[in-house]
N, CA, C and O atoms as a CHARMM CRD file, in Angstrom:
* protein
*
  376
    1    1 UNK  N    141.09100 122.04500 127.32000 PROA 1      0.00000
    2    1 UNK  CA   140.19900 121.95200 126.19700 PROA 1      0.00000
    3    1 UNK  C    140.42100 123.17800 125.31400 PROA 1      0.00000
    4    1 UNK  O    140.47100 124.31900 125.77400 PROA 1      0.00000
    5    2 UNK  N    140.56900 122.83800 123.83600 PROA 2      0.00000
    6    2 UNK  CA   140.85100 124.02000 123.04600 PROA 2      0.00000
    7    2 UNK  C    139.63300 124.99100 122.95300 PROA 2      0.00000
    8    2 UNK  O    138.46400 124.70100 123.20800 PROA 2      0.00000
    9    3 UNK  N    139.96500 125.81000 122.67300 PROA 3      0.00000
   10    3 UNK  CA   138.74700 127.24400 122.74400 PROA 3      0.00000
   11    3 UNK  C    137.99200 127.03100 121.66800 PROA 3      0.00000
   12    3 UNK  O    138.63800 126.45100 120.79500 PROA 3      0.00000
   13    4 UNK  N    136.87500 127.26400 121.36600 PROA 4      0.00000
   14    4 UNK  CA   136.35100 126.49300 120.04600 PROA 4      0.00000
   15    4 UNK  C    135.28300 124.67400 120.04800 PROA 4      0.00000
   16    4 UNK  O    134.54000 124.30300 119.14000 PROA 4      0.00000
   17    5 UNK  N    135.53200 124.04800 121.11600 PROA 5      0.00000
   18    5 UNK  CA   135.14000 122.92100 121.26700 PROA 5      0.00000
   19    5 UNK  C    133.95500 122.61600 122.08800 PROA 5      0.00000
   20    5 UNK  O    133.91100 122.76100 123.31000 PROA 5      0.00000
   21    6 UNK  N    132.94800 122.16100 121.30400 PROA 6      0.00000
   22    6 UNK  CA   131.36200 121.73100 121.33700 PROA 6      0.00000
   23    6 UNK  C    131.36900 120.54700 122.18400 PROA 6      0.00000
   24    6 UNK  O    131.83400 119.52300 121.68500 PROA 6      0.00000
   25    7 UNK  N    130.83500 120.49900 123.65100 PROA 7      0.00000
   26    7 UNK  CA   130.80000 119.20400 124.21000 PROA 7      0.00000
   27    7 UNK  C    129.34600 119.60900 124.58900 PROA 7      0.00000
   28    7 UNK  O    128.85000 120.73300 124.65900 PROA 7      0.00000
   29    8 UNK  N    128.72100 118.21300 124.84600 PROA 8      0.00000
   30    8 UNK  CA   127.41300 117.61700 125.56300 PROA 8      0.00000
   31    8 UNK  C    127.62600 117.50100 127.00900 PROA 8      0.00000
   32    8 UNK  O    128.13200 116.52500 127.56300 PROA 8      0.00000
   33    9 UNK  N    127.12000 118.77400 127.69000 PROA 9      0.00000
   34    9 UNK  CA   126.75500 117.75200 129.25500 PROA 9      0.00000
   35    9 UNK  C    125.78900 117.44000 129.66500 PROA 9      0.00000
   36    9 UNK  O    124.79700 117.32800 128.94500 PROA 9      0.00000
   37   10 UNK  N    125.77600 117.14600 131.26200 PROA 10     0.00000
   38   10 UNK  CA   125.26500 115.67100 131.12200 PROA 10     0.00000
   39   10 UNK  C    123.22600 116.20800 131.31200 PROA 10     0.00000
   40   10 UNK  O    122.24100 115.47000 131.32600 PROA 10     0.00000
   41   11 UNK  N    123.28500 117.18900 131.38300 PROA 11     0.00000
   42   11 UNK  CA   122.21200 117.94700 131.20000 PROA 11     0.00000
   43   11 UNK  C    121.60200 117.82500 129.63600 PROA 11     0.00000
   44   11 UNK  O    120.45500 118.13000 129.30700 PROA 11     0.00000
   45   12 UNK  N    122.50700 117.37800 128.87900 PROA 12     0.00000
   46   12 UNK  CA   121.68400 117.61100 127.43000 PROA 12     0.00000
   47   12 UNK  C    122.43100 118.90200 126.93800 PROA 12     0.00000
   48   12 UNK  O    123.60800 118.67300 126.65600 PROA 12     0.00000
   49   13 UNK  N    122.14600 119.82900 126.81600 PROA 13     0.00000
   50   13 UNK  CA   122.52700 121.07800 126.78600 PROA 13     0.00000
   51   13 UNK  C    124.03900 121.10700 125.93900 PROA 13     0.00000
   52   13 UNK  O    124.87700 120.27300 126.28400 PROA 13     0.00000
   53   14 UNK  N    124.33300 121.94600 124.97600 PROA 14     0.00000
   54   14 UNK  CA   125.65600 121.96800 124.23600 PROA 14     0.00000
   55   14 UNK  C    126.40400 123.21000 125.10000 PROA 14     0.00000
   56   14 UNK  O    125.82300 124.23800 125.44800 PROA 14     0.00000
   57   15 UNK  N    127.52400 122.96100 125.31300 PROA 15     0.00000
   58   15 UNK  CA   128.23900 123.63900 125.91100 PROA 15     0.00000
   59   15 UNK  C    129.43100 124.01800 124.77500 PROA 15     0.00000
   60   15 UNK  O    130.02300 123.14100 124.14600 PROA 15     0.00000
   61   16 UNK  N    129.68700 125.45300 124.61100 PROA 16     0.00000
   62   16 UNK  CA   131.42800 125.18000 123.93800 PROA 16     0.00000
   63   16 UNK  C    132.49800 126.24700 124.96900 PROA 16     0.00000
   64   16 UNK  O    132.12800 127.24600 125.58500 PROA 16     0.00000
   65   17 UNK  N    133.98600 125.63000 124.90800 PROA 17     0.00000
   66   17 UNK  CA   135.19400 126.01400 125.38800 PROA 17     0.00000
   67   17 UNK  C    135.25800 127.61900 124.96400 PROA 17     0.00000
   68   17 UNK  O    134.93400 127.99000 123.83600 PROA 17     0.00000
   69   18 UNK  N    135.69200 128.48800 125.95500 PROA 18     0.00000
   70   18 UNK  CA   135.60100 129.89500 125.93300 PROA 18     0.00000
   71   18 UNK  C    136.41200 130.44600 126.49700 PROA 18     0.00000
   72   18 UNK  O    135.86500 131.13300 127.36000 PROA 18     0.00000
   73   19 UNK  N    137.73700 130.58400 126.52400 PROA 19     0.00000
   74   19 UNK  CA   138.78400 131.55700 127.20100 PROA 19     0.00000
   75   19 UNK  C    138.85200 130.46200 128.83700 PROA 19     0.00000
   76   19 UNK  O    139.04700 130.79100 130.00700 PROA 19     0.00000
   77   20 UNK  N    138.62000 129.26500 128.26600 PROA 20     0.00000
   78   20 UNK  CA   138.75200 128.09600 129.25700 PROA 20     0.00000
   79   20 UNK  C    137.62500 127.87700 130.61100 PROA 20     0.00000
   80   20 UNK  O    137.71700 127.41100 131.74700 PROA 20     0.00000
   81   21 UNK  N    136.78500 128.35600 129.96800 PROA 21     0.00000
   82   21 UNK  CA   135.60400 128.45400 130.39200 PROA 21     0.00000
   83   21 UNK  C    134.35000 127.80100 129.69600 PROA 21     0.00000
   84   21 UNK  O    134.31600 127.90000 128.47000 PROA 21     0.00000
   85   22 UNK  N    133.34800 127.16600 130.30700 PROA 22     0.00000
   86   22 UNK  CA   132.77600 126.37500 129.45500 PROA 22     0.00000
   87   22 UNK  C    131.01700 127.37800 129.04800 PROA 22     0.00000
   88   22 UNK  O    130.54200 128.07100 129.94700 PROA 22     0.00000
   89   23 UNK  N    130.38000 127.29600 127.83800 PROA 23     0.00000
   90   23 UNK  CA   129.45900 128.41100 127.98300 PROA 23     0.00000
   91   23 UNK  C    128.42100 127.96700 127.24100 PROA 23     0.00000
   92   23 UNK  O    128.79000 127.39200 126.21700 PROA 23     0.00000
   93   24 UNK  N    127.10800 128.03900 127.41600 PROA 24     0.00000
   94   24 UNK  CA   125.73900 127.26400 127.52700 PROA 24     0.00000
   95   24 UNK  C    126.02200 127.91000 125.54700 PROA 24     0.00000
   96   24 UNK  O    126.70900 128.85900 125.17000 PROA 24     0.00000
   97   25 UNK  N    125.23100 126.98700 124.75300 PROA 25     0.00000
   98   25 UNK  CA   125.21300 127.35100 123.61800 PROA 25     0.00000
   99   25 UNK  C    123.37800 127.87600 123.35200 PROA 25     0.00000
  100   25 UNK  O    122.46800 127.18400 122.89700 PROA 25     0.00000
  101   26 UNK  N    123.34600 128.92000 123.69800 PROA 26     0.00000
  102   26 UNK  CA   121.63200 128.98800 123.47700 PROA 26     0.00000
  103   26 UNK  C    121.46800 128.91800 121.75000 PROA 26     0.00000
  104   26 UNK  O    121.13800 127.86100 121.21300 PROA 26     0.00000
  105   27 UNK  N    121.65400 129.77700 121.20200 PROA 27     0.00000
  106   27 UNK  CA   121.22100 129.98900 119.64500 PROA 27     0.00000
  107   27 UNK  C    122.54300 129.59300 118.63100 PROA 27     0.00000
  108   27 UNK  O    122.21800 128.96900 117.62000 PROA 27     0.00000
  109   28 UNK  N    123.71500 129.83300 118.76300 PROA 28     0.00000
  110   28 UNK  CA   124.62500 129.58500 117.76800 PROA 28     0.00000
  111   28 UNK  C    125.78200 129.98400 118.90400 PROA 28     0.00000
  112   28 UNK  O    125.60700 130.53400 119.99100 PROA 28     0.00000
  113   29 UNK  N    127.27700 129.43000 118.16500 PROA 29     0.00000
  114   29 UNK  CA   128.11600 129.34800 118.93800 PROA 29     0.00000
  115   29 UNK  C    128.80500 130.59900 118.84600 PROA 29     0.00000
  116   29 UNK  O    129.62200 130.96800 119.69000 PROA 29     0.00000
  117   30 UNK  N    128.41700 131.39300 117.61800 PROA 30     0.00000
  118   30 UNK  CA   129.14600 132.47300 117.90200 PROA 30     0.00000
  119   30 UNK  C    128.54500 133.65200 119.21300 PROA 30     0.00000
  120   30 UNK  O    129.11700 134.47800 119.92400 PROA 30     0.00000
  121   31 UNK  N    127.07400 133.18900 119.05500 PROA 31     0.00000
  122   31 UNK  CA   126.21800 134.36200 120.32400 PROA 31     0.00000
  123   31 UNK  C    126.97100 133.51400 121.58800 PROA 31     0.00000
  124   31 UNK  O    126.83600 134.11800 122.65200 PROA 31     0.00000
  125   32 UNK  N    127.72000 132.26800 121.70600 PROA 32     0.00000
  126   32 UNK  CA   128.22200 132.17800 122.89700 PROA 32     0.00000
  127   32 UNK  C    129.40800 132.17800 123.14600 PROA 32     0.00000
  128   32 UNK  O    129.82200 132.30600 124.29800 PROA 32     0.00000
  129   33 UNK  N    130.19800 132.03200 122.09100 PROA 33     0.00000
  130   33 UNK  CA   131.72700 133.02200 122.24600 PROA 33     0.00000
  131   33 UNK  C    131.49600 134.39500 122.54400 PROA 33     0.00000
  132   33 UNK  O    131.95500 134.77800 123.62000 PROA 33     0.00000
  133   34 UNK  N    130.66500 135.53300 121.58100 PROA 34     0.00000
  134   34 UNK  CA   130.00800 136.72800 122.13200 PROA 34     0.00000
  135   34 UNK  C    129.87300 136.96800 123.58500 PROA 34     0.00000
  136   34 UNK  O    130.15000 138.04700 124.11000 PROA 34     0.00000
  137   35 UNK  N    129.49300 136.05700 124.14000 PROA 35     0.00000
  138   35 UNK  CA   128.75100 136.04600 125.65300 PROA 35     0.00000
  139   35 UNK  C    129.97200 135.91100 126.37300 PROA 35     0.00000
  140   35 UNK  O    130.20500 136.77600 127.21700 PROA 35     0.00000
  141   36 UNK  N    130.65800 135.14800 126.23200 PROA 36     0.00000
  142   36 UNK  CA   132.12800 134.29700 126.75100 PROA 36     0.00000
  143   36 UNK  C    133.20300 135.80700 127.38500 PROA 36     0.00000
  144   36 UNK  O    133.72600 135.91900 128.49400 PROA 36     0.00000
  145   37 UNK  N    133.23500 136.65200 126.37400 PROA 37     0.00000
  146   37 UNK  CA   134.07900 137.54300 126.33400 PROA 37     0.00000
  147   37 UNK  C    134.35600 139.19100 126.98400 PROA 37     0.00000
  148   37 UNK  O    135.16100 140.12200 126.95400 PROA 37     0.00000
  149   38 UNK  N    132.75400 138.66000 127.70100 PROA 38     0.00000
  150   38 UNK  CA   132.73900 139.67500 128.69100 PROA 38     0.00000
  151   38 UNK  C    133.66600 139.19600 129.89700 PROA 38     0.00000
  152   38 UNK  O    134.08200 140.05100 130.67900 PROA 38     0.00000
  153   39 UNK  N    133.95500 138.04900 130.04600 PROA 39     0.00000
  154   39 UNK  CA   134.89100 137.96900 130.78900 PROA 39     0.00000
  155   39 UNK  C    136.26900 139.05000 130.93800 PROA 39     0.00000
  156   39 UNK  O    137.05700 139.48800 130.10000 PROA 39     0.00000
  157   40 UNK  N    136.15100 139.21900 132.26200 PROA 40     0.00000
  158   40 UNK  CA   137.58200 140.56900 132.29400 PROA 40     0.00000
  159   40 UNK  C    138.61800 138.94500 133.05800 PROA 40     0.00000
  160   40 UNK  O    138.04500 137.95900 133.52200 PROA 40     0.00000
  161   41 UNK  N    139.97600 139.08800 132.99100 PROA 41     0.00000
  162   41 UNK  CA   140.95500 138.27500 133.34700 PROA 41     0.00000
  163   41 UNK  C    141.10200 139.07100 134.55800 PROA 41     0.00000
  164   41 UNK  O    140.84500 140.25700 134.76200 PROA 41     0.00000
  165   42 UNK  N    141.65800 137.99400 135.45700 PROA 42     0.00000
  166   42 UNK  CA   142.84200 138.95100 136.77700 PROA 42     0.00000
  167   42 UNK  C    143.58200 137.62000 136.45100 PROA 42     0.00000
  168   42 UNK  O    143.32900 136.69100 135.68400 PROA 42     0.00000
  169   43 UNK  N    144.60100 137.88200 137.33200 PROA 43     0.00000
  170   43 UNK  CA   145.41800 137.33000 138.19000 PROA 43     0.00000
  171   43 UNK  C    145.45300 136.46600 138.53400 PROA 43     0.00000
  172   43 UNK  O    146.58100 135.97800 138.60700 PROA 43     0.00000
  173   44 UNK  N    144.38000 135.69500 138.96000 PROA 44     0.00000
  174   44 UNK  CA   143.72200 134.83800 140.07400 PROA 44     0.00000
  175   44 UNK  C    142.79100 134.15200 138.89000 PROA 44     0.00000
  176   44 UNK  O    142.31100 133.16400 139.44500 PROA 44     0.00000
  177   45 UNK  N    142.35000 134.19000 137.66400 PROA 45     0.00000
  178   45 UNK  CA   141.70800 133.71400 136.90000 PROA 45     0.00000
  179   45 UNK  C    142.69700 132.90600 135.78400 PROA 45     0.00000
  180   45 UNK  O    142.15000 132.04000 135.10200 PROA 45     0.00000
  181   46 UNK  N    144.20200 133.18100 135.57500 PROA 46     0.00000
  182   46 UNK  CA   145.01600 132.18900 134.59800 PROA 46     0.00000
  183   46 UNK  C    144.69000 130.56900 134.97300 PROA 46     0.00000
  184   46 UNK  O    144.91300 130.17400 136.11800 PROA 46     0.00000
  185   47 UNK  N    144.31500 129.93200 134.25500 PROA 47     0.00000
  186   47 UNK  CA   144.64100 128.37300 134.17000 PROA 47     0.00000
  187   47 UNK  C    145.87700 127.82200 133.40200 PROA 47     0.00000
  188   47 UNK  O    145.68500 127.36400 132.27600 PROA 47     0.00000
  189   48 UNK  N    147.02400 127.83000 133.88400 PROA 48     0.00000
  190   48 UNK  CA   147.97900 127.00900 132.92600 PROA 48     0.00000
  191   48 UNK  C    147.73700 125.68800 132.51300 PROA 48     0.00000
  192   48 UNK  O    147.81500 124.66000 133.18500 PROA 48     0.00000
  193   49 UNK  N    147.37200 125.86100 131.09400 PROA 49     0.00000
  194   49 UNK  CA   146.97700 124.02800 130.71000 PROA 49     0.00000
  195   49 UNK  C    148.86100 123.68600 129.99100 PROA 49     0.00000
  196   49 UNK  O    149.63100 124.59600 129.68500 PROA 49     0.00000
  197   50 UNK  N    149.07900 122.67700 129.91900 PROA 50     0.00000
  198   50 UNK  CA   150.46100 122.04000 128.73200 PROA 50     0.00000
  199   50 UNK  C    149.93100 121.49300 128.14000 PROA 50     0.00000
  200   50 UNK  O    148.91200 120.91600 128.51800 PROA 50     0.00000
  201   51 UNK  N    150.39500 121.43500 126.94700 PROA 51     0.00000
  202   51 UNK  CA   149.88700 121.17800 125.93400 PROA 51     0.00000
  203   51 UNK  C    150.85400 120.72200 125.06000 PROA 51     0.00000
  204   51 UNK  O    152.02300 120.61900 125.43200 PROA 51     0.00000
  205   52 UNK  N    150.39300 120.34700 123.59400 PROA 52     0.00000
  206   52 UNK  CA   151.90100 119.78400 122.61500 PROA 52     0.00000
  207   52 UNK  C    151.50800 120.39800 121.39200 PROA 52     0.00000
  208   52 UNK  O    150.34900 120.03700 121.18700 PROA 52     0.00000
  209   53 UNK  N    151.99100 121.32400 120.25800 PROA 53     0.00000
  210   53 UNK  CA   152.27700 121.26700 119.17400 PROA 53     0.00000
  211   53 UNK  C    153.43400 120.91700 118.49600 PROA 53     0.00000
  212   53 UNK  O    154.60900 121.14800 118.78100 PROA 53     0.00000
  213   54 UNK  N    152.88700 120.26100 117.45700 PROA 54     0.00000
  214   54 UNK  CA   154.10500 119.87100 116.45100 PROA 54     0.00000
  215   54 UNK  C    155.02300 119.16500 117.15300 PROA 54     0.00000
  216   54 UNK  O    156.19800 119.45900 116.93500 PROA 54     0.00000
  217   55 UNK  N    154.75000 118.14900 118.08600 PROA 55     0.00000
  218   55 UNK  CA   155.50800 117.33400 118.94800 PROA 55     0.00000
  219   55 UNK  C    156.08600 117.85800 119.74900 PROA 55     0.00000
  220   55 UNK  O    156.87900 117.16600 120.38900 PROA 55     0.00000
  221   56 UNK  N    155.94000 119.52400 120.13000 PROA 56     0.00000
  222   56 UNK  CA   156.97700 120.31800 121.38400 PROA 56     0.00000
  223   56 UNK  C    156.33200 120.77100 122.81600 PROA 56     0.00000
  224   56 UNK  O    155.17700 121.12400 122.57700 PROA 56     0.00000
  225   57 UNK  N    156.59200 120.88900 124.07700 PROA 57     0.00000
  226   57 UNK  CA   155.53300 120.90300 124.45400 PROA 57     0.00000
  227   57 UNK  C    155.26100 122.55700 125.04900 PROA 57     0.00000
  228   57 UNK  O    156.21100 123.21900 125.46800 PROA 57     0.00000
  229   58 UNK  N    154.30400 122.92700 125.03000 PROA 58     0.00000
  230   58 UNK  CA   153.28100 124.19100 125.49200 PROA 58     0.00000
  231   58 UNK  C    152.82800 124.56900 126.20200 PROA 58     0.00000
  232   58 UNK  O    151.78000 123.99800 126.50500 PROA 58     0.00000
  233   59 UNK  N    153.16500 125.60500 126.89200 PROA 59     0.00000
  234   59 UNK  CA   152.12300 126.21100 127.99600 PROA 59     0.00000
  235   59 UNK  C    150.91100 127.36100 128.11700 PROA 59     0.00000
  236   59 UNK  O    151.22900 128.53500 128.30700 PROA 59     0.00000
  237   60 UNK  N    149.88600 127.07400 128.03000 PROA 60     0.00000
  238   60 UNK  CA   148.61800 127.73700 127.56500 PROA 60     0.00000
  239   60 UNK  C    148.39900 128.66300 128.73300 PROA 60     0.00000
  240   60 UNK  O    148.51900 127.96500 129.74100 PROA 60     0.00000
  241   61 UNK  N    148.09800 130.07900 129.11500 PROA 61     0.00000
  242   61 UNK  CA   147.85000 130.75700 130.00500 PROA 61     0.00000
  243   61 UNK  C    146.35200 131.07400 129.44900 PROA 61     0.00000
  244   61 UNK  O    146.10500 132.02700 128.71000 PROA 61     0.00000
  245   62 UNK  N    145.59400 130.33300 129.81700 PROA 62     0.00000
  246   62 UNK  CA   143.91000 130.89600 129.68400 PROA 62     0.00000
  247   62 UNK  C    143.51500 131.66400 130.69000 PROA 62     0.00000
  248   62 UNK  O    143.91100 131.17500 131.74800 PROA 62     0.00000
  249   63 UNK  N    143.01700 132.47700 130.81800 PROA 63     0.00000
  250   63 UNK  CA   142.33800 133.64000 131.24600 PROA 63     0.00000
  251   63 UNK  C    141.74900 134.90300 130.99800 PROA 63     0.00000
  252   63 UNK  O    141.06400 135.59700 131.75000 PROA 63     0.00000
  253   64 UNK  N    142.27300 135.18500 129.33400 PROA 64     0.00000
  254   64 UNK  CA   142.12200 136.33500 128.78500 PROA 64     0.00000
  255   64 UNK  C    141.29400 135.70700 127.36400 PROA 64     0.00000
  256   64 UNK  O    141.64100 134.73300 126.69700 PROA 64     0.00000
  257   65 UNK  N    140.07100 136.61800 127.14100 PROA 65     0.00000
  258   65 UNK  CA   139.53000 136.47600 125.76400 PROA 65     0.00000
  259   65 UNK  C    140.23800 135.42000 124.53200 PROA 65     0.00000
  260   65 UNK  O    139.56700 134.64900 123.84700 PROA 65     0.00000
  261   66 UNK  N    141.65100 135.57800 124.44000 PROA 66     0.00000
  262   66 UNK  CA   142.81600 135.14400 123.76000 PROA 66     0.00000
  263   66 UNK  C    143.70200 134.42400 124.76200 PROA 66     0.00000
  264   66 UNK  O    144.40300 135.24500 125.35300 PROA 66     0.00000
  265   67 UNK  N    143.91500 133.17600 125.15900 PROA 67     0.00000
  266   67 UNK  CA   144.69300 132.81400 125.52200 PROA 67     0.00000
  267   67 UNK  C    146.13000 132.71300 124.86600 PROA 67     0.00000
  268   67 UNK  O    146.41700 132.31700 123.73600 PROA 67     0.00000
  269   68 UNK  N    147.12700 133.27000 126.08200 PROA 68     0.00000
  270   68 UNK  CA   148.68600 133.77800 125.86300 PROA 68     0.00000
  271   68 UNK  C    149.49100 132.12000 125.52700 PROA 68     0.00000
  272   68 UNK  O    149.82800 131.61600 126.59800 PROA 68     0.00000
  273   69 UNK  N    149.79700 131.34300 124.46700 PROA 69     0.00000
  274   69 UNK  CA   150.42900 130.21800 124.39800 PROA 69     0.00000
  275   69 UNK  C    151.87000 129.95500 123.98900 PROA 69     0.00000
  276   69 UNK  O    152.06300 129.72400 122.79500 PROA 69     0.00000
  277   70 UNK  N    152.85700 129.96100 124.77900 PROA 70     0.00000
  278   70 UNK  CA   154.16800 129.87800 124.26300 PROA 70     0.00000
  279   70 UNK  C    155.01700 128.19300 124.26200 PROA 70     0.00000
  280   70 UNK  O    154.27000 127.26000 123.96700 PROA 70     0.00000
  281   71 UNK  N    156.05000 127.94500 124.48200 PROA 71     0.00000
  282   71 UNK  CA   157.07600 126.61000 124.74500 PROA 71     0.00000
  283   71 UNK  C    157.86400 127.15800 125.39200 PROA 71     0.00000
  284   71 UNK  O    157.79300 128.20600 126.03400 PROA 71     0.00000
  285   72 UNK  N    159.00600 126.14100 125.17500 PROA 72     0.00000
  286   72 UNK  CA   159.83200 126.25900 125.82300 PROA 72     0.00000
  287   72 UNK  C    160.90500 127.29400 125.97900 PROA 72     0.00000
  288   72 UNK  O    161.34200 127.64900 127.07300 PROA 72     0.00000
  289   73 UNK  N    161.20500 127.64300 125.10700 PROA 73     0.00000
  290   73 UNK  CA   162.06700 128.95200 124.48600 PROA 73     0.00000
  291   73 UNK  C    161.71300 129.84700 124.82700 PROA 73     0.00000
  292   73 UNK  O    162.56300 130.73000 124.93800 PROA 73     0.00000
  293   74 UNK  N    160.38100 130.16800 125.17400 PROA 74     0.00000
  294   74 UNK  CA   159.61000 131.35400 125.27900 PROA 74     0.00000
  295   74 UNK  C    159.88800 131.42500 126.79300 PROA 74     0.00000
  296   74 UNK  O    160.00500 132.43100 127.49300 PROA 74     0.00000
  297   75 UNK  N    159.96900 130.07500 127.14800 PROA 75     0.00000
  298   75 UNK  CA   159.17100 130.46100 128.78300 PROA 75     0.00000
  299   75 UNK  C    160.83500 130.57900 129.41300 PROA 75     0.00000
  300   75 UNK  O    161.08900 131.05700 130.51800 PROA 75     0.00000
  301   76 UNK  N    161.77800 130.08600 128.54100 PROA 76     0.00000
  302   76 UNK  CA   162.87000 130.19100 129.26200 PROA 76     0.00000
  303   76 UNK  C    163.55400 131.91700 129.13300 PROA 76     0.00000
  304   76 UNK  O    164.36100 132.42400 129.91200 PROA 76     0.00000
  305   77 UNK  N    163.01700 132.47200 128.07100 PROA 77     0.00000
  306   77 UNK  CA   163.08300 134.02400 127.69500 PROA 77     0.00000
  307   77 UNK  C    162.38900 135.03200 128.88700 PROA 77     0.00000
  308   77 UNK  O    162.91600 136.08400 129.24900 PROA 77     0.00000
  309   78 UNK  N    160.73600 134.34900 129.57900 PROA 78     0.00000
  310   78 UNK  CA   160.67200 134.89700 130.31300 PROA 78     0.00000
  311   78 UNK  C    161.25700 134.81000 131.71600 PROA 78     0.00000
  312   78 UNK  O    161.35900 135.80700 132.43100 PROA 78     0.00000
  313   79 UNK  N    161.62700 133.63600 132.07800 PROA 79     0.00000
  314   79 UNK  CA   162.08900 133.94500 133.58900 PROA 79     0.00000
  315   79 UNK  C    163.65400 134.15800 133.38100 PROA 79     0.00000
  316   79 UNK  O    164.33600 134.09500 134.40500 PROA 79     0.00000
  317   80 UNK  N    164.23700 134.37900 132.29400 PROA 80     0.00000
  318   80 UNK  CA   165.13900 134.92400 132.39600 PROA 80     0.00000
  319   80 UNK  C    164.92400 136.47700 132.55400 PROA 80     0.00000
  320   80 UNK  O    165.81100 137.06400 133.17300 PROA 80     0.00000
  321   81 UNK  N    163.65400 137.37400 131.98300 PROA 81     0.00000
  322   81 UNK  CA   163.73400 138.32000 132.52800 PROA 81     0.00000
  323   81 UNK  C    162.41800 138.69900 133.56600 PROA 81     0.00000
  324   81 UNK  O    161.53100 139.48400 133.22800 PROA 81     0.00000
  325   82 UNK  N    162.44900 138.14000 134.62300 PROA 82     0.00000
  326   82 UNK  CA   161.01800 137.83700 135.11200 PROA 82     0.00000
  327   82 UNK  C    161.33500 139.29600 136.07300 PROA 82     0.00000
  328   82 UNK  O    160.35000 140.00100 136.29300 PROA 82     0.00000
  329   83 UNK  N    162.60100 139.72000 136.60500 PROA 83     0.00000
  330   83 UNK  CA   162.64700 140.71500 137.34100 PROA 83     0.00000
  331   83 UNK  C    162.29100 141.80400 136.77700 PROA 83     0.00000
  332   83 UNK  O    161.60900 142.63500 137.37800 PROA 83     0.00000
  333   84 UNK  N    162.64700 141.94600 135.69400 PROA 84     0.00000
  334   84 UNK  CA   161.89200 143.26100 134.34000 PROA 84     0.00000
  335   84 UNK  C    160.82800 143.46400 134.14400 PROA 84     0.00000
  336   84 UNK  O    160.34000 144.58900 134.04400 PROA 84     0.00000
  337   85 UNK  N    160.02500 142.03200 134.01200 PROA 85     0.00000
  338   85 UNK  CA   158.69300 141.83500 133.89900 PROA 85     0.00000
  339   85 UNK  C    158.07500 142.32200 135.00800 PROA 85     0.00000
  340   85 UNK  O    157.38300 143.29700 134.71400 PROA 85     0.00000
  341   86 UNK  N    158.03900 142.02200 136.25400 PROA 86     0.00000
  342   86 UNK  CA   158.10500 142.43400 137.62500 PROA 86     0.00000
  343   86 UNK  C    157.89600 143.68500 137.88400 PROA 86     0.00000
  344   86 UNK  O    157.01900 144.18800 138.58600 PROA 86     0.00000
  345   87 UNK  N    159.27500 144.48800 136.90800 PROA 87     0.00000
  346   87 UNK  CA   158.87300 145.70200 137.52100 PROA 87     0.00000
  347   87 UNK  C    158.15200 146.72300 136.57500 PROA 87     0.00000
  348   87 UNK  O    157.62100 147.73500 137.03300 PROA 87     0.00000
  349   88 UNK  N    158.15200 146.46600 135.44000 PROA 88     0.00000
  350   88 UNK  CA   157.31600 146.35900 134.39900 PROA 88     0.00000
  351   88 UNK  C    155.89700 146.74700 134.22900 PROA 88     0.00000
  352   88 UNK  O    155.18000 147.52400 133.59900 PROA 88     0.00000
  353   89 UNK  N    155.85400 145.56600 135.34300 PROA 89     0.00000
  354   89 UNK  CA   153.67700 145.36400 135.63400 PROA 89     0.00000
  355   89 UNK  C    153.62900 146.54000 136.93200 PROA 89     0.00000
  356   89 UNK  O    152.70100 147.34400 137.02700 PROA 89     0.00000
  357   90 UNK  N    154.76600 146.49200 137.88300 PROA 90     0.00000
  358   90 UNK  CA   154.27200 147.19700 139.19700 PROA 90     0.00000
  359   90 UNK  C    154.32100 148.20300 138.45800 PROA 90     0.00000
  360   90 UNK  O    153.31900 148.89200 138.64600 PROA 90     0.00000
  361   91 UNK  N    155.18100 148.74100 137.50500 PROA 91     0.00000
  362   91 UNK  CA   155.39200 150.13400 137.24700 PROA 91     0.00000
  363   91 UNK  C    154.23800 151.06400 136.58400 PROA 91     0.00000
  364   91 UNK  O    153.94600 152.21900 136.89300 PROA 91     0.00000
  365   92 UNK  N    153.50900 150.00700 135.31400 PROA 92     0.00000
  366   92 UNK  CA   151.82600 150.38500 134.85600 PROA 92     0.00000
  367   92 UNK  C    150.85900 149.63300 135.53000 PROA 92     0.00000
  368   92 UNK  O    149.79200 149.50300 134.93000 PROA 92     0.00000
  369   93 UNK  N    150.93700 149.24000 136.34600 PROA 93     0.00000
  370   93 UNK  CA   149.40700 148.87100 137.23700 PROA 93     0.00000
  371   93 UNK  C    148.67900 149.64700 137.02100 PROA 93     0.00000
  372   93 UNK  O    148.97400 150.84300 137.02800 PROA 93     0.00000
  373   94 UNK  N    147.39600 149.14700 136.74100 PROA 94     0.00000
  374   94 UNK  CA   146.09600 150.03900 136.79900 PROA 94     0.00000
  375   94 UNK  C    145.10500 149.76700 137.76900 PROA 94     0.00000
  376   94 UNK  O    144.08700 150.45700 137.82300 PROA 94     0.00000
């Protein structure tokens, strides 16, 4: 579900899409994107959705405030250097 999107559940209650997370709409949607974004990401929190723009298809990494969205090109850029990346992250871990 795109980030941005107002659904009804089955409670009544408006819910909208939030860093792929779904979040009670009390007063306006921006006080619940606001709310949404205290979310911190790990590791263990990415959802890969696929997806399609412009007829190509997409891979959405939700977990962060901003979900990370690339294709194919992209993703073939990263595991071509996934050992870099690798050492990359071990090297600034925080």
């Amino acid at each position: 579900m795109q980030d941005g999107t107002i659904v009804k559940g089955s409670d009544g209650r408006e819910y909208m899409a939030v860093g792929g997370k779904l979040v009670a709409v009390e007063a306006s949607p921006a006080k619940a994107k606001a709310k949404a974004k205290a979310h911190v990401a790990t590791v263990s929190t990415f959802k890969p959705i696929e997806g399609v723009y412009k007829g190509k298809a997409t891979l959405q990494l939700a977990g962060f405030p901003h979900p990370f969205t690339f294709g194919v090109t992209r993703a073939k850029l990263i595991l071509s250097n996934l050992d870099a990346i690798r050492s990359f992250a071990a090297k600034n871990a925080e």
